[in-house]
KOLRO-500084 format. One record per residue (C-alpha): residue in one letter; x, y, z. Coordinates in steps of 0.02 Angstrom, whole numbers, padded with zeros to 5 digits, always signed. Layout:
BEGIN
AXYZ ...
***
This chain:
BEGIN
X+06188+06349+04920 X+06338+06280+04994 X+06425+06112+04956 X+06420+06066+05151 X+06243+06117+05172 X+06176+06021+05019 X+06290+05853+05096 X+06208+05892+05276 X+06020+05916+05202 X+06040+05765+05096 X+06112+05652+05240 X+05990+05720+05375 X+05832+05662+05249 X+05919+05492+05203 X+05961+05478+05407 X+05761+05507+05446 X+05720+05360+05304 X+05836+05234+05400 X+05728+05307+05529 X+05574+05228+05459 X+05642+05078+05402 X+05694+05042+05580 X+05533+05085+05655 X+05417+04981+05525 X+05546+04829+05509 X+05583+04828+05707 X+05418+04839+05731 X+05377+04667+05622 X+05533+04597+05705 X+05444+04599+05876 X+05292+04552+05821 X+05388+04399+05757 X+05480+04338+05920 X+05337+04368+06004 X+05242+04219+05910 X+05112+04378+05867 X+05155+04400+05683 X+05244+04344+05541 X+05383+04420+05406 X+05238+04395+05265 X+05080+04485+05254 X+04914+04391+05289 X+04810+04364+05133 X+04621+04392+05123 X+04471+04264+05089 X+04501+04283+04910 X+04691+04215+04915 X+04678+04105+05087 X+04513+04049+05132 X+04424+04079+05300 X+04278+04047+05387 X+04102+04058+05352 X+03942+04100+05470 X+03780+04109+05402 X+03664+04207+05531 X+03475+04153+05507 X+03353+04289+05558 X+03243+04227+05695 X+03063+04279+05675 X+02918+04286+05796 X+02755+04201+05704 X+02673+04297+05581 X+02843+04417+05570 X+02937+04453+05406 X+03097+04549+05370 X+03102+04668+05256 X+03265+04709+05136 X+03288+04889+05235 X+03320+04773+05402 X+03432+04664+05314 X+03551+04805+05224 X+03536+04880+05386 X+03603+04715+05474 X+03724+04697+05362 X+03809+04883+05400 X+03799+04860+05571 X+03889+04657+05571 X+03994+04726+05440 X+04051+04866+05547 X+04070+04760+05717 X+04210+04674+05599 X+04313+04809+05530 X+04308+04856+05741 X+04390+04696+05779 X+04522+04721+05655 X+04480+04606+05528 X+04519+04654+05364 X+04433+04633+05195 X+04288+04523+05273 X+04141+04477+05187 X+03946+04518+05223 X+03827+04479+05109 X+03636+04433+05110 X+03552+04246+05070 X+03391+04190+05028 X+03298+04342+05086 X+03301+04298+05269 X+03491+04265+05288 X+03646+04361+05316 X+03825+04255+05279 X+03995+04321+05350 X+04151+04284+05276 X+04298+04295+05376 X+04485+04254+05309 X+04582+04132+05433 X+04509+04103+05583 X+04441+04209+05678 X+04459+04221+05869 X+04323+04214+05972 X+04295+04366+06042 X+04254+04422+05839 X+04157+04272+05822 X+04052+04338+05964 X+04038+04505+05892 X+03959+04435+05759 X+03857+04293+05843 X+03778+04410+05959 X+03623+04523+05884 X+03649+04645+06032 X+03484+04693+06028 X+03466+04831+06158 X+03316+04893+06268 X+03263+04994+06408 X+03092+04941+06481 X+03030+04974+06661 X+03022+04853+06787 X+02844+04791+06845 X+02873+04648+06950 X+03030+04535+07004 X+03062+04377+07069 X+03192+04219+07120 X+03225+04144+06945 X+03149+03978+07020 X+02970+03916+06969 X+02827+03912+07075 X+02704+03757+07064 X+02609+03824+06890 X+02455+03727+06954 X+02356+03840+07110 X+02512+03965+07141 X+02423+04122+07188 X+02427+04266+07073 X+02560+04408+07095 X+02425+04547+07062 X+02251+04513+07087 X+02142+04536+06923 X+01973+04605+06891 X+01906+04500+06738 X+01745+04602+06708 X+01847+04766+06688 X+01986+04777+06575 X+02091+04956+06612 X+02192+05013+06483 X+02378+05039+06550 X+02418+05231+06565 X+02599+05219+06535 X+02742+05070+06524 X+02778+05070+06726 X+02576+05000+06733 X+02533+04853+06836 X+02381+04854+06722 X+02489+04763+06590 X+02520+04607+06691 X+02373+04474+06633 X+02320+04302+06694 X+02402+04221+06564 X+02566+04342+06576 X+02562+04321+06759 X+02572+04115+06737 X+02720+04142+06618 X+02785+04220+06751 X+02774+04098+06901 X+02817+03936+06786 X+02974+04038+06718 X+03116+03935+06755 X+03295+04026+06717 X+03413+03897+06745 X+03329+03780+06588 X+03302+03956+06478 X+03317+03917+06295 X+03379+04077+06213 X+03281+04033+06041 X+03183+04176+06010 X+03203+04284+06174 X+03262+04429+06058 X+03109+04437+05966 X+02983+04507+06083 X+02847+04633+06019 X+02947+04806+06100 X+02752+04850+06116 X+02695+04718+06251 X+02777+04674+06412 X+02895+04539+06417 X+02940+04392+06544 X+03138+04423+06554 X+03285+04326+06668 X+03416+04402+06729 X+03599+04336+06636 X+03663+04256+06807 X+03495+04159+06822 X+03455+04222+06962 X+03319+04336+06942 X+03149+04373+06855 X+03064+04502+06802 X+02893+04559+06717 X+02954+04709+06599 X+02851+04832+06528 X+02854+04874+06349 X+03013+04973+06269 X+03049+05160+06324 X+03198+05183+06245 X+03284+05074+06092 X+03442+05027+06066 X+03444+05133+05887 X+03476+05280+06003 X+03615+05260+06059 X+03757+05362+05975 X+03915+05304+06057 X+03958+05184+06171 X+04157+05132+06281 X+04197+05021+06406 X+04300+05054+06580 X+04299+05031+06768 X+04120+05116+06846 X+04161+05271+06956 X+04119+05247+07134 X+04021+05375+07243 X+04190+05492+07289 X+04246+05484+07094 X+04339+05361+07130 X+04366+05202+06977 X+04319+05046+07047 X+04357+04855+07019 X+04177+04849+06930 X+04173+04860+06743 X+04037+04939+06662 X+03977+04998+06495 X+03966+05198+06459 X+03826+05266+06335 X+03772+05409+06240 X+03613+05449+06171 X+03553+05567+06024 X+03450+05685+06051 X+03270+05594+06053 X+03342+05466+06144 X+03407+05584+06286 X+03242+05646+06301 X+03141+05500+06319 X+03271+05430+06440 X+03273+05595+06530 X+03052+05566+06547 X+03070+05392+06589 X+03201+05424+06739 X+03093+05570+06790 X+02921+05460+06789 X+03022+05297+06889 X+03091+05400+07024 X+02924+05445+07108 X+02896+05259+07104 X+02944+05123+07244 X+02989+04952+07260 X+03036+04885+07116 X+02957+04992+07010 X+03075+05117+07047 X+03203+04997+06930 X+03223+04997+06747 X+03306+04861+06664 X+03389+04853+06535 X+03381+04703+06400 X+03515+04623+06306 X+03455+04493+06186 X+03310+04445+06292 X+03398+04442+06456 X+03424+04574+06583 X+03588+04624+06596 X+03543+04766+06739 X+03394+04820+06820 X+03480+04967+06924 X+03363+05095+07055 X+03334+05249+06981 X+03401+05374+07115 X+03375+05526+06999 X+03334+05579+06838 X+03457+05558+06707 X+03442+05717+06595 X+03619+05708+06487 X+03575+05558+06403 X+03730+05485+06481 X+03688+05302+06573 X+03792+05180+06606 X+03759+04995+06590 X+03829+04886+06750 X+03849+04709+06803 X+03966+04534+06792 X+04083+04618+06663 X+04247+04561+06612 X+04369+04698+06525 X+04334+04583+06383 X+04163+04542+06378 X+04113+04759+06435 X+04239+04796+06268 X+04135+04673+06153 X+03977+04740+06209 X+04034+04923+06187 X+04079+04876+06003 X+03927+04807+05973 X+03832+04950+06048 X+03938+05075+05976 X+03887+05008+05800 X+03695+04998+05821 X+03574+04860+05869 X+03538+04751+05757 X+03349+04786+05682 X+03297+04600+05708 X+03385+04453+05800 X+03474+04321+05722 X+03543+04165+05772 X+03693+04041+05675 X+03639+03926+05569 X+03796+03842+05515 X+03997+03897+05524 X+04115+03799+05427 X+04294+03816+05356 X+04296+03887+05151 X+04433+03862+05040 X+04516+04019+04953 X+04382+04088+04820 X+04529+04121+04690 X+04685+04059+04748 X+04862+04082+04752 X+04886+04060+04545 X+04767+04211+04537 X+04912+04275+04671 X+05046+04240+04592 X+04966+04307+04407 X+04959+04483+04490 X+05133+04472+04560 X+05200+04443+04379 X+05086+04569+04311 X+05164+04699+04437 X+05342+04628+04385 X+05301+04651+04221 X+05272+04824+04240 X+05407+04846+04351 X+05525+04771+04201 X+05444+04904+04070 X+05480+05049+04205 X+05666+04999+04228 X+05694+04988+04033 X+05621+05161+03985 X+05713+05226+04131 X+05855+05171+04065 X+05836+05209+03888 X+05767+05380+03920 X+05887+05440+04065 X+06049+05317+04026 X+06117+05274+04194 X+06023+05414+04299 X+05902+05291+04275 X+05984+05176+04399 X+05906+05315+04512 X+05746+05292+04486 X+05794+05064+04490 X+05836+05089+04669 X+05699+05211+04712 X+05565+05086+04657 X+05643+04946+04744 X+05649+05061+04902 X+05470+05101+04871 X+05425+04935+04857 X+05523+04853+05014 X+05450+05014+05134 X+05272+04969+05058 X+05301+04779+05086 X+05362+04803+05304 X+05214+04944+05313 X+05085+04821+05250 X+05168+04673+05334 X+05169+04790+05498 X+04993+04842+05472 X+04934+04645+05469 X+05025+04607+05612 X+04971+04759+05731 X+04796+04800+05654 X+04718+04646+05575 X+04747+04704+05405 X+04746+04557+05255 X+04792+04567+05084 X+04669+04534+04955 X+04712+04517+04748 X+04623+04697+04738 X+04757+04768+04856 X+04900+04657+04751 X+04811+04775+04600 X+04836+04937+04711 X+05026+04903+04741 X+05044+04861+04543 X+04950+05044+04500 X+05088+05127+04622 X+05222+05084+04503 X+05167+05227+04367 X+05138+05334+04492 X+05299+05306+04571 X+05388+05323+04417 X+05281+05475+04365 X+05364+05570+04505 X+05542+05534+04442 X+05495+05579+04261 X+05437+05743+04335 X+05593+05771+04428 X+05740+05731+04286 X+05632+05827+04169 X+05638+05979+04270 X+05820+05959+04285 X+05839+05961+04100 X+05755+06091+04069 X+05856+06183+04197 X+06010+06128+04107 X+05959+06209+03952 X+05914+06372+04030 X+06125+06351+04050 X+06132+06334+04232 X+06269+06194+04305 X+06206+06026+04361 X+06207+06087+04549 X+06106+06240+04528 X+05997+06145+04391 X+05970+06011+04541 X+05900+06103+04673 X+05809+06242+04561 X+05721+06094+04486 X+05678+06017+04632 X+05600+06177+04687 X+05466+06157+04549 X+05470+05980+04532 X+05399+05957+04723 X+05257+06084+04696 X+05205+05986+04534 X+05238+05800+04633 X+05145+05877+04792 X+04995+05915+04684 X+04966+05748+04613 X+04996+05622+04761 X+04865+05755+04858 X+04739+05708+04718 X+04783+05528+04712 X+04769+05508+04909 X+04611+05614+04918 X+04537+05498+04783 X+04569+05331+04887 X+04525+05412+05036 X+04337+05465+04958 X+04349+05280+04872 X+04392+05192+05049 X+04263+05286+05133 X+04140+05258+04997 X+04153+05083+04940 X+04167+04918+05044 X+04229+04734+05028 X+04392+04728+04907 X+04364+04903+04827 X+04414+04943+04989 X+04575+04832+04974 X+04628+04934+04823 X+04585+05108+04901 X+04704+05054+05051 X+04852+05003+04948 X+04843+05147+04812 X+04822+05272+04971 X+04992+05188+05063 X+05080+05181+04907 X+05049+05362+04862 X+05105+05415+05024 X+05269+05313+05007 X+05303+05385+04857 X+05285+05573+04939 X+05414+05498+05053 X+05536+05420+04922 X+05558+05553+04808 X+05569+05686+04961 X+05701+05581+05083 X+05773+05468+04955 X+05764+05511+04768 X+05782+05704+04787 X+05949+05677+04908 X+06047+05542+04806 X+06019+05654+04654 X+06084+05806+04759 X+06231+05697+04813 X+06257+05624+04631 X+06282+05808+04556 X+06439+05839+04642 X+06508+05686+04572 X+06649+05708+04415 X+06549+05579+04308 X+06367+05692+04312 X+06435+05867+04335 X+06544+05847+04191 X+06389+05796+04085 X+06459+05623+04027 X+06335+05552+03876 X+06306+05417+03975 X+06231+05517+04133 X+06078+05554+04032 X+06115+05740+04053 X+06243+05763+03925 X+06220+05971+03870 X+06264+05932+03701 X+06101+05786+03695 X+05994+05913+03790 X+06006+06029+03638 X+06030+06232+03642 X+06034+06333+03800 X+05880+06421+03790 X+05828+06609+03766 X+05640+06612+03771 X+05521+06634+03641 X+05572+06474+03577 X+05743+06548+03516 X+05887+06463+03536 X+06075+06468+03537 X+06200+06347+03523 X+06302+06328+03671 X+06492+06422+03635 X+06621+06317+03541 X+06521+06182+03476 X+06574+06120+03292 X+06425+06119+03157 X+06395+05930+03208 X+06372+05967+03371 X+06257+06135+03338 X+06152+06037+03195 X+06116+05872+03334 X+06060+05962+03475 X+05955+06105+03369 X+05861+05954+03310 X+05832+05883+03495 X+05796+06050+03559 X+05666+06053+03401 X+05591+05890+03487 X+05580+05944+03643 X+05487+06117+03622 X+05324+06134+03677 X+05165+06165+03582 X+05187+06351+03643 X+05357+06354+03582 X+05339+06305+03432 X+05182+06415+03384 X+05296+06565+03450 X+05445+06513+03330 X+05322+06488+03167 X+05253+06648+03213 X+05421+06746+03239 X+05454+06650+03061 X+05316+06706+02976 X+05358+06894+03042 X+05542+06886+02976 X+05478+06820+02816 X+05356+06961+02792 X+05505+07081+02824 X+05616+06983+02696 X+05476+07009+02585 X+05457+07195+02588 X+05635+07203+02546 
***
C-alpha cells in the first residue's frame, strides 16, 4: 500500500474522531449555556440522594391485594419512570400493601405525576347524565321509575335495569364541585358507578366495565384530526387495542349505536372521573379510539405514557414524599474512582514494561477512551435523564481490561508479523487485518452480553449493563479511528522502522524470523550473542502447537541419528 494512502486513511479516521469529540463535547457545551446541563455527570440515589414517594394502595372494604398486583404495579410505575427519562430510579414494595419510589434529585412534576396518578382506565356505557349540581336528596323525584316487587336482571351493561333506588339517590345528591377523589378508583368494574366529569360539570350513571384499560397495547399523544383530515387545535389521546380488546370494543360500539340519547355515549373513566363520554356515530372495528377533551400537549403526553405502560391493577394514592439523603455516598464514590485509577496505574506499567515506549500508545488511547466515555455519559445525563450510579462507576472500571485487551491483541499481531520477517509497515497493516477480526469478535460478545443483561435485569444492574455496553463500543471506536492510525503513522517514523530496543519491536528481542513448524532461523548476520538471545525468546514465545511440533520433529531426527 502506498505511503500517501496509508497518511490519507490514517488522517481521514483521526479527522472523523475530532468529529465525535465535537459533536458529544459541543453538544454538553450547549446544554451548559443554556442553564439545561452541566460539565459533570448527574449521580444516582446511591451517590446523591433524591426523593422518596411511598404510594399506599387504596382498597374498597373487604378488598385485599395480592403480591401478583403489586409486582405488576411495580413494572408498570417502574416503567412510567424510565419513560420520563429518569435514570437508575428505585421501585420497590412495603409492608404488603405499599409500593415506595425512589427518585435521585428532584424530580419535576410532570414525573411526579406519572407516578402519582394510578391511570386506571375504563370504558363503561353511559346510562344516564346530568348537571354536576345536586338536587334536594329529600323528595327529588326519581330519574327512572322502579318496580319494587319485580327485580329484572340487566341484559347487558347499556341496561337501565341497573340503576336502583339507592344508586339513583347517589346520583341526585352527587355534588362534583366538593368530589373527594379518595377511593373513586376503586369501584367494583362489575356494578355501575356514579362518575363526574373532570371539568365538574357533568354527571353520569355508568354501567359496569366493557373494556379495561389492560387492553390497551399502545398509546401517543397529538392534535385530533378534524372531519376533512385536517389536525386541529384539540389535543387528544390515540389508542390501540390487542386483539380481545378490539373485539369487545368493536361489540360495544356496534350495540351503542342503535341506541339514543345518551345512551348512545360511552365514557370513558380515568381514575374515577370521566375524562370523555363521546356519541358513538359508528362502530369502531380497528380497535383504534381516540380519547378527547381539555388536553394540554403536556398533560395528553403524560397520559399517553401512562397508558402506553398499562393501568395500574389497583389504585393507589401518596402517603408521604420526602427528601432522602445519598444511600452510600460520595466516599463509596470516590473508593471506586481510585479503584479504577488503580487499575488504570497497573495497565500503564505492563504496557510499558511489556511494549517499552509503544506502550505510550496504548497511555494515550486509554486516556482518549476515557475522556470520549466521560462527554458521552455527561451528554447522555444532560439530553436523556441518564444518572450515574456506583454500579455504572464499576462498569467504566471493567472497560479498562477490555480496553487494554484490544491493544494487547493488536501489538501482538504485529510481532508476530515481524517474525514472519516482514518490515514494520507491511507487519502494521497485515496485523491489523487479523487483529480487527479477533477485536470485532469480542466487543460483539461483550455488547451482546450487556445488552441481554440491560434488558434482563433492573435497578443498578442496569447501571453496570449501560456503562460496560458504552465503553465497549468506545473501545470499537478507539482502536479503529485512533489506536490503529497513530500506529500506522508511527511505522514510518526512523525511531520504530529501524527497530530501536526501546520501540518494543526490536527484531533482535522478537527472536528468529520464523519458518513454520516451529523451525526457526536466525535472522542473517547476527553474532552468536545475538542468535543464542533471541532463540531463547522465540523458545518463550512458541505456542503449545509449536512446541509439540518441534519435540516431535526432535524425537524423529533422533530416531534417524539412532539408526546410524
Amino acid at each position: 500500500m502506498a505511503k500517501n494512502t496509508v497518511r490519507r486513511q490514517s488522517a481521514r479516521a483521526l479527522l472523523w474522531l475530532g468529529v465525535l469529540f465535537a459533536l458529544v463535547v459541543g453538544g454538553t457545551a450547549s446544554a451548559v449555556f443554556q442553564d439545561e446541563g452541566q460539565w459533570v455527570p448527574k449521580l444516582a440515589l446511591d451517590l446523591q440522594g433524591g426523593t422518596q414517594i411511598i404510594l399506599e394502595a387504596q382498597l374498597a372494604e373487604g378488598q385485599t391485594v395480592t403480591d401478583e398486583q403489586l409486582d405488576q404495579a411495580v413494572a408498570i410505575i417502574r416503567q412510567r419512570v424510565d419513560a420520563s427519562g429518569v435514570a437508575e430510579a428505585q421501585v420497590s414494595t412495603q409492608g404488603g400493601t405499599n409500593i415506595v419510589v425512589g427518585i435521585p434529585g428532584e424530580p419535576d412534576r410532570a414525573t411526579l405525576e406519572r407516578i402519582q396518578s394510578s391511570a386506571k382506565l375504563e370504558f363503561r356505557p353511559v346510562l344516564i347524565s346530568g348537571p354536576a349540581t345536586p338536587e334536594d336528596g329529600i323528595g327529588a323525584p326519581p330519574i327512572v321509575e322502579f318496580d319494587d316487587t319485580n327485580f329484572v336482571e340487566p341484559v347487558n351493561p347499556s341496561d337501565l335495569a341497573w340503576i336502583t333506588p339507592e344508586l339513583d339517590a347517589e346520583f341526585q345528591a352527587k355534588n362534583c364541585f366538593i368530589l373527594d377523589l379518595d377511593g373513586a378508583n376503586i369501584a367494583d368494574p362489575t356494578k355501575p358507578l356514579v362518575a363526574c366529569s373532570t371539568d365538574g360539570f357533568a354527571k353520569y350513571i355508568l354501567g359496569p366495565v366493557e373494556v379495561g384499560g389492560e387492553s390497551i397495547t399502545d398509546a401517543t399523544s397529538g392534535l385530533v384530526p378534524g372531519p376533512q383530515g385536517v389536525s386541529t387545535n384539540e389535543w387528544g389521546v390515540f389508542l390501540e387495542f390487542d386483539g380481545p380488546g378490539t373485539d369487545a370494543f368493536r361489540s360495544v360500539t356496534e350495540r351503542l349505536i342503535t341506541l339514543e340519547g345518551v345512551r348512545n355515549q360511552f365514557a370513558i373513566v380515568l381514575d374515577g372521573q370521566v375524562i370523555s363520554a363521546p356519541r358513538t356515530l359508528a362502530a369502531i372495528t380497528d380497535g383504534r379510539p381516540q380519547i378527547s377533551g381539555n388536553f394540554t400537549q403536556e398533560s395528553a403526553g403524560i397520559l399517553a405514557d401512562q397508558l402506553k405502560f398499562g393501568a395500574l391493577p389497583i389504585g393507589f394514592q401518596v402517603q408521604s414524599s420526602e427528601t432522602i439523603t445519598a444511600t452510600l455516598g460520595v466516599s463509596q464514590l470516590q473508593s471506586g474512582l481510585i479503584a479504577g485509577g488503580i487499575g488504570l496505574l497497573l495497565v500503564i506499567l505492563y504496557s510499558l514494561f511489556q511494549y517499552r515506549l509503544l506502550g505510550l500508545v496504548t497511555v494515550t488511547s486509554l486516556v482518549v477512551a476515557f475522556t470520549l466515555s466521560y462527554f458521552l455519559i455527561t451528554f447522555l445525563s444532560n439530553s436523556q435523564g441518564y444518572r450515574l450510579s456506583l454500579a455504572g462507576v464499576t462498569g467504566l472500571v471493567v472497560a479498562i481490561g477490555i480496553t487494554a485487551d484490544s491493544f494487547i491483541v493488536f501489538f501482538e499481531r504485529i510481532r508476530d508479523e515481524l517474525r514472519d520477517g516482514k518490515t514494520l509497515e507491511s507487519a502494521v497493516q497485515a496485523a491489523w487485518r487479523r487483529a480487527f477480526r479477533t477485536i470485532l469478535a469480542s466487543d460483539t460478545v461483550g455488547l451482546l452480553a450487556a445488552v441481554v443483561l440491560y434488558a434482563l435485569a433492573v435497578g443498578n444492574v442496569r447501571g453496570f449493563a449501560f456503562t460496560f455496553g458504552l465503553t465497549t463500543v468506545v473501545d470499537l471506536i478507539i482502536v479503529t479511528l485512533f489506536t490503529a492510525p497513530v500506529v500506522k503513522l508511527l511505522a514510518r517514523t526512523r525511531f520504530f522502522s529501524s527497530g530501536h530496543p526501546l520501540s518494543g519491536l526490536d527484531p533482535n528481542a522478537l527472536g528468529a524470523v520464523y519458518r513454520g513448524r516451529a523451525k526457526f532461523r536466525a535472522p542473517v548476520d547476527q553474532d552468536k550473542v545475538a542468535v543464542a538471545r533471541s532463540s531463547r525468546e522465540a523458545l518463550k514465545r512458541q505456542t503449545i502447537a509449536e512446541r509439540k511440533a518441534a519435540e516431535l520433529d526432535g524425537a524423529i531426527a533422533g530416531g534417524k541419528k539412532g539408526e546410524k
